[in-house]
Wavefront OBJ file of the C-alpha trace (Angstrom):
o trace
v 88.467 110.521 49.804
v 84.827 109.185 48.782
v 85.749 105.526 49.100
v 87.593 106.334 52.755
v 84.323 108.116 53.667
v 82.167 104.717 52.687
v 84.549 102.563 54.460
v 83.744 104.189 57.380
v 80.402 104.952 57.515
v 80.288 100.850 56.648
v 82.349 100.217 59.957
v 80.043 102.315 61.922
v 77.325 99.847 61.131
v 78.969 96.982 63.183
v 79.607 99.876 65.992
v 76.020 100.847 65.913
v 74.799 97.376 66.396
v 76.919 96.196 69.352
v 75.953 99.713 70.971
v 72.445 99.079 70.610
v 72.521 95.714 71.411
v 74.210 96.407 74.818
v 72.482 98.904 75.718
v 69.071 97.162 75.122
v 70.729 93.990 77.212
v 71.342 96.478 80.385
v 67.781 97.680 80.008
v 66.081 94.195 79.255
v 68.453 92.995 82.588
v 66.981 95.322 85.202
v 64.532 94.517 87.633
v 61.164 95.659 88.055
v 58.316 95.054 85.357
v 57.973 98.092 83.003
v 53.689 98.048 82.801
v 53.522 97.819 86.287
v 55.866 100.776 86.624
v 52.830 102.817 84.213
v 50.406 102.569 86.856
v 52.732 103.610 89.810
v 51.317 102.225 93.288
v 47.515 101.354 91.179
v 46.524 97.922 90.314
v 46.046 97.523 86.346
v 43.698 94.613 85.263
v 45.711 91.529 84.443
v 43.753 91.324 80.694
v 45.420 94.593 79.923
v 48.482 93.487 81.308
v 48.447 90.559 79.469
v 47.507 92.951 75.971
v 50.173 95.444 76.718
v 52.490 92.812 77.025
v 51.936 90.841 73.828
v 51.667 94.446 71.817
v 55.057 95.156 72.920
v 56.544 91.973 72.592
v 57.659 91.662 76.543
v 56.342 88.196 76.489
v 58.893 87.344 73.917
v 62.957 86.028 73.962
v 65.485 89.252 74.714
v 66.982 88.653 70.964
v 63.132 88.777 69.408
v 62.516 91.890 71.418
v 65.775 92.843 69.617
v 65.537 92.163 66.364
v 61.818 93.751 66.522
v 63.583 96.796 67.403
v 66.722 96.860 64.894
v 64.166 96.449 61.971
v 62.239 99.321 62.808
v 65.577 100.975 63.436
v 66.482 100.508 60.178
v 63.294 101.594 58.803
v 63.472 105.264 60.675
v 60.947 104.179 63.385
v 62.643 104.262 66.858
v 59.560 102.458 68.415
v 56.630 103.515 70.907
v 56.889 103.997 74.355
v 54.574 102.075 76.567
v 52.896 104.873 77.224
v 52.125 105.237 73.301
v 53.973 108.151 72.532
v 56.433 107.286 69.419
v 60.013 107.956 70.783
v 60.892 109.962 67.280
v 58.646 112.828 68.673
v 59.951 112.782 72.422
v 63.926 113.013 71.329
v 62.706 115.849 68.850
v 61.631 118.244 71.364
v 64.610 117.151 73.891
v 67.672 116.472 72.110
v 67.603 120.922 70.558
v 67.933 121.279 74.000
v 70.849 119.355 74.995
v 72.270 119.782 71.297
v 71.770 123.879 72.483
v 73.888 123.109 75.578
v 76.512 120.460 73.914
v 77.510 123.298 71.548
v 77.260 126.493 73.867
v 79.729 123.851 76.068
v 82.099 122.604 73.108
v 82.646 126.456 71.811
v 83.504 127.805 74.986
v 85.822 124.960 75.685
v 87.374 125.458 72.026
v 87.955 129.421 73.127
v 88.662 129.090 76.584
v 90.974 125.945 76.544
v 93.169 126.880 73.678
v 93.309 130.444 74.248
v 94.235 129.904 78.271
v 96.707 126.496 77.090
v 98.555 128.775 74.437
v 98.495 131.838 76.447
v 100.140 129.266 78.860
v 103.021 127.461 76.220
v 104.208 131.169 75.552
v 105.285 132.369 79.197
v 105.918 129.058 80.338
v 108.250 128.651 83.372
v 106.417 132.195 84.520
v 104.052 132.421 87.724
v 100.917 133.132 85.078
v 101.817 129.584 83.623
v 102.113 127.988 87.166
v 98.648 129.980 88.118
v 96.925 128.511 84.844
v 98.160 125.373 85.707
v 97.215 125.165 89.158
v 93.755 126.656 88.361
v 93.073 123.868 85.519
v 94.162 121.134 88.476
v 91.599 122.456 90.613
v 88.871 122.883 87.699
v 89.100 119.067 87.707
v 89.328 117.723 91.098
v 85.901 119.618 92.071
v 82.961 117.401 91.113
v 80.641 118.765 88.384
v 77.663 118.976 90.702
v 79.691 121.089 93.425
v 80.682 123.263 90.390
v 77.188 123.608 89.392
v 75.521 124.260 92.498
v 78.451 126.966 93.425
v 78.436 129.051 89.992
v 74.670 128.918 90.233
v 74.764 130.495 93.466
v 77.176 133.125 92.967
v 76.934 134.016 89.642
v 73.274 133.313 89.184
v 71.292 133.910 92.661
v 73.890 136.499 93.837
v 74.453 138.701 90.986
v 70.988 139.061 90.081
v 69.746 140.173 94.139
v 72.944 143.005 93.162
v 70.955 144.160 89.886
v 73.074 141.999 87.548
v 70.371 139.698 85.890
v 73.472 138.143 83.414
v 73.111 134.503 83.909
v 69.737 132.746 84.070
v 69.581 129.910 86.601
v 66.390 127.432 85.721
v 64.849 126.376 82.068
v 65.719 127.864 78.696
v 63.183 131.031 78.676
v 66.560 133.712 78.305
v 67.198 132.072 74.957
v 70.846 131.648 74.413
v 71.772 133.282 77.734
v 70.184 130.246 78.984
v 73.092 127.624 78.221
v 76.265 130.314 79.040
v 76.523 128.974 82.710
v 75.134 125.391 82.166
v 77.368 125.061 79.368
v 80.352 126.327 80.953
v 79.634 124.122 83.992
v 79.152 121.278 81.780
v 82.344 122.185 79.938
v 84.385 122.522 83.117
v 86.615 119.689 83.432
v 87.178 119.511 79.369
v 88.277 123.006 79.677
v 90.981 122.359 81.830
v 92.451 118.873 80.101
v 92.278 120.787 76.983
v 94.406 123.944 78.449
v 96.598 121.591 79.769
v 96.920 119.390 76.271
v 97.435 122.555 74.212
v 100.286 124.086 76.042
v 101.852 121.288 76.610
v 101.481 120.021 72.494
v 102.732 123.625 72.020
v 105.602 123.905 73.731
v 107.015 120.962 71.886
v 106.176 122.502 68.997
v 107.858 125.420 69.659
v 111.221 123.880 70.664
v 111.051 122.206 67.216
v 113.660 123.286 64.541
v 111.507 124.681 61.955
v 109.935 127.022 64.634
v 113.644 128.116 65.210
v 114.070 128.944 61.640
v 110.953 130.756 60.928
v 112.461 132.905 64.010
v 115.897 133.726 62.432
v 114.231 134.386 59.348
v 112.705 137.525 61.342
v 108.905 136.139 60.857
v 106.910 138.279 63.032
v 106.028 136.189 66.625
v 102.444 136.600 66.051
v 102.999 134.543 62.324
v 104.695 132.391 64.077
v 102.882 131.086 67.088
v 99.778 131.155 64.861
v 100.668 130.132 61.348
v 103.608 127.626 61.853
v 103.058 126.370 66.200
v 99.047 126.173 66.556
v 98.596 124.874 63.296
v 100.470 121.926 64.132
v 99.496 121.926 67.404
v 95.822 121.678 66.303
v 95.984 118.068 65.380
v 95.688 116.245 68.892
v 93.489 119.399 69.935
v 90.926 118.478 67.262
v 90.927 114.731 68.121
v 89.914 115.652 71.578
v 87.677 117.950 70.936
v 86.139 115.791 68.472
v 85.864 112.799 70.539
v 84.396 115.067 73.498
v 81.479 116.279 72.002
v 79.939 112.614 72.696
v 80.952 113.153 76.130
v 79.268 116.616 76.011
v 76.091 115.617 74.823
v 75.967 111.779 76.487
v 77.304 113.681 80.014
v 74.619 116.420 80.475
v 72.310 114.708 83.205
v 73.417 116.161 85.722
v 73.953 119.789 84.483
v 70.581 119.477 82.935
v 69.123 118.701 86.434
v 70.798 121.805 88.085
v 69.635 124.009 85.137
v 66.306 122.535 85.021
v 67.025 121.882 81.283
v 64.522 119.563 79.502
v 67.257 117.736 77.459
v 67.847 114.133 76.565
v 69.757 114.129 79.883
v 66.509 114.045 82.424
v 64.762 111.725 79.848
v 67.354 108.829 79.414
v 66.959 108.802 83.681
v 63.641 109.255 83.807
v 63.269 106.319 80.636
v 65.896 103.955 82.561
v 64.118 104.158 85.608
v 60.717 103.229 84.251
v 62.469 100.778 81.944
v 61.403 102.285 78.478
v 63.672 100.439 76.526
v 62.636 102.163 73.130
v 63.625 105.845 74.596
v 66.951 104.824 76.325
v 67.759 102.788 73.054
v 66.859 104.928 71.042
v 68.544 107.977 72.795
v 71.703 106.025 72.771
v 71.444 104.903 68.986
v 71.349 108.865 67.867
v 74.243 109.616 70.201
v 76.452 106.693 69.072
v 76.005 108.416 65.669
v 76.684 111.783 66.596
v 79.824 110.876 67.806
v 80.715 108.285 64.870
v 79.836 110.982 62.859
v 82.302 113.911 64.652
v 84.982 111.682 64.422
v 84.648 111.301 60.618
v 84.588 114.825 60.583
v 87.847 115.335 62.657
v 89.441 112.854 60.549
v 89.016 114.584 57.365
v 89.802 117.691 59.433
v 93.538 116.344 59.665
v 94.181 117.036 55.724
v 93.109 120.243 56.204
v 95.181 120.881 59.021
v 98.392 119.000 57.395
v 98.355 118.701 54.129
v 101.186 115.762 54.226
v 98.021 113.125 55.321
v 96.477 111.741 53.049
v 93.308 109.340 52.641
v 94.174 106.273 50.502
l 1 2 3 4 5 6 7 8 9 10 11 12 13 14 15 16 17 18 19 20 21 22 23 24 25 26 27 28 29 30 31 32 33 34 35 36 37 38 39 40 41 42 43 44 45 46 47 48 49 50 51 52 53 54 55 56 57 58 59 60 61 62 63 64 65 66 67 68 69 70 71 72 73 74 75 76 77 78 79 80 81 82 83 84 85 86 87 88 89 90 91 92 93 94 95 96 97 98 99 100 101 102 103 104 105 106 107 108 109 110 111 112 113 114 115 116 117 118 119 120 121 122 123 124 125 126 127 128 129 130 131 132 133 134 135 136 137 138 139 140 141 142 143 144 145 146 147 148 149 150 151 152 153 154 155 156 157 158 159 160 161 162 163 164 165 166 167 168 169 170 171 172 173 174 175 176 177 178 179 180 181 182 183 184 185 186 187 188 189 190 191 192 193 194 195 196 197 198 199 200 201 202 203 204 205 206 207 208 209 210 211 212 213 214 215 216 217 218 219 220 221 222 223 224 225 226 227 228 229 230 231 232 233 234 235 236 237 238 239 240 241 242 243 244 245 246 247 248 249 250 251 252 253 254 255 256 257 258 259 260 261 262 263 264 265 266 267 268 269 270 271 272 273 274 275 276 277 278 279 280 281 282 283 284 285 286 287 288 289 290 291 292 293 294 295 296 297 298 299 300 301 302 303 304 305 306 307 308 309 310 311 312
């Protein structure tokens, strides 16, 4: 187990660097010059141009400006912006935020999707499943900014002019009650593939033969849906889950912009449009490991799940 765990925290290395190293190549590629974009419409002096310039290395080759930035990387220093605030301190204060929301999103996707998919798998061929179904089709085909702007209306605006104050709709003052609708909103379209993955892993599962014998042994239903099905069921249901909490937290612009939420979201497009390399970079660098590092986690999560895998 410890040696699979160092082989792949060594292959996230190559990962990490061909992440960042994209990622700075968009940014480096875009038009526009990133000191003149400080000063807005104003005209800066060309000698502190020219200083600005050389202190951040603009002047230089793409792969100098690189490497300048991989070896602080490596060193825990995720650069300055060019404003001279160190990036470190601006994704401290935004990514609780959108970690907040990411979370809020991934557990009510967890409940809602595999609750609603298994509720699903165990009247299937009945007008609840073809409702479920037809609901989770629709839950996808409507954009994520339609979604947002609708709940907000009627479940934020509306409820509150009829006394019902339940769901906040701006900024994170309400504490948790502040990410329920954002996070659902956010979590909208995962909900529904994951309903739609669960019953239809379960209902495999259930025509298999073991799940017929643990029936004619007279197991009680509820052992047997939950113990012997959804256990194996689990498997692809963690994978996904796993590999959409990137999604989650790399996806939340444009809930965050609905909600008002100052996340990571409304930086990274406020830091790609004024070309801050260090903040988009260095958004994207944390990101790439938060989702290297959920995926170790659902890997070691398949042992526990089957106890037939094993890590060699």
């Amino acid at each position: 187990m410890g040696r699979y765990i160092l082989r792949r925290l060594i292959q996230a290395i190559p990962v990490l660097l061909g992440s960042t190293l994209l990622i700075y190549a968009i940014v480096f590629a875009l038009p526009g010059d990133p000191i003149a974009a400080l000063a807005g419409e104003k005209r800066i002096d060309p000698n502190i141009v020219n200083i600005l310039r050389e202190q951040y290395h603009l002047n230089d080759p793409f792969l100098v400006q690189y490497w300048y930035y991989i070896t602080g990387l490596f060193s825990g220093d995720f650069g300055t912006t060019f404003s001279g605030v160190r990036v470190s301190e601006i994704m401290a204060g935004k990514f609780q935020v959108t970690v907040n929301l990411a979370m809020t999103a991934l557990v009510l996707e967890a409940v809602i999707g595999i609750g609603l998919g298994t509720y699903a798998a165990l009247r299937r061929g009945r007008p609840v499943d073809s409702m479920i179904l037809a609901s989770t089709l629709v839950l996808i085909s409507i954009p994520t900014l339609v979604t947002g702007f609708v709940l907000q209306l009627l479940l934020g605006v509306k409820l509150k002019q009829a006394g019902l104050d339940l769901f906040p709709v701006a900024g994170v003052s309400e504490g948790w009650r502040s990410y329920l609708l954002p996070g659902f909103v956010l979590a909208g379209t995962s909900i529904a593939y994951l309903t739609r993955l669960t019953r239809g892993s379960l209902v495999e599962i259930l025509r298999a033969d073991y799940i017929r014998t643990a029936v004619a042994k007279g197991l009680p239903r509820r052992r047997v849906v939950g113990r012997h099905a959804l256990r194996n069921a689990l498997i692809p249901l963690v994978t996904y889950l796993g590999a959409d909490l990137g999604a989650l937290m790399g996806g939340a612009v444009i809930t965050e912009t609905i909600f008002n939420l100052p996340g990571i979201g409304q930086q990274l497009f406020s830091s790609v449009y004024l070309r801050e390399q260090p903040v988009v970079v260095g958004i994207v660098t944390v990101l790439v490991l938060i989702y290297i590092l959920a995926n170790l986690v659902v890997d070691l999560l398949y042992a526990v799940l089957d106890p037939r895998i094993r890590y060699e």
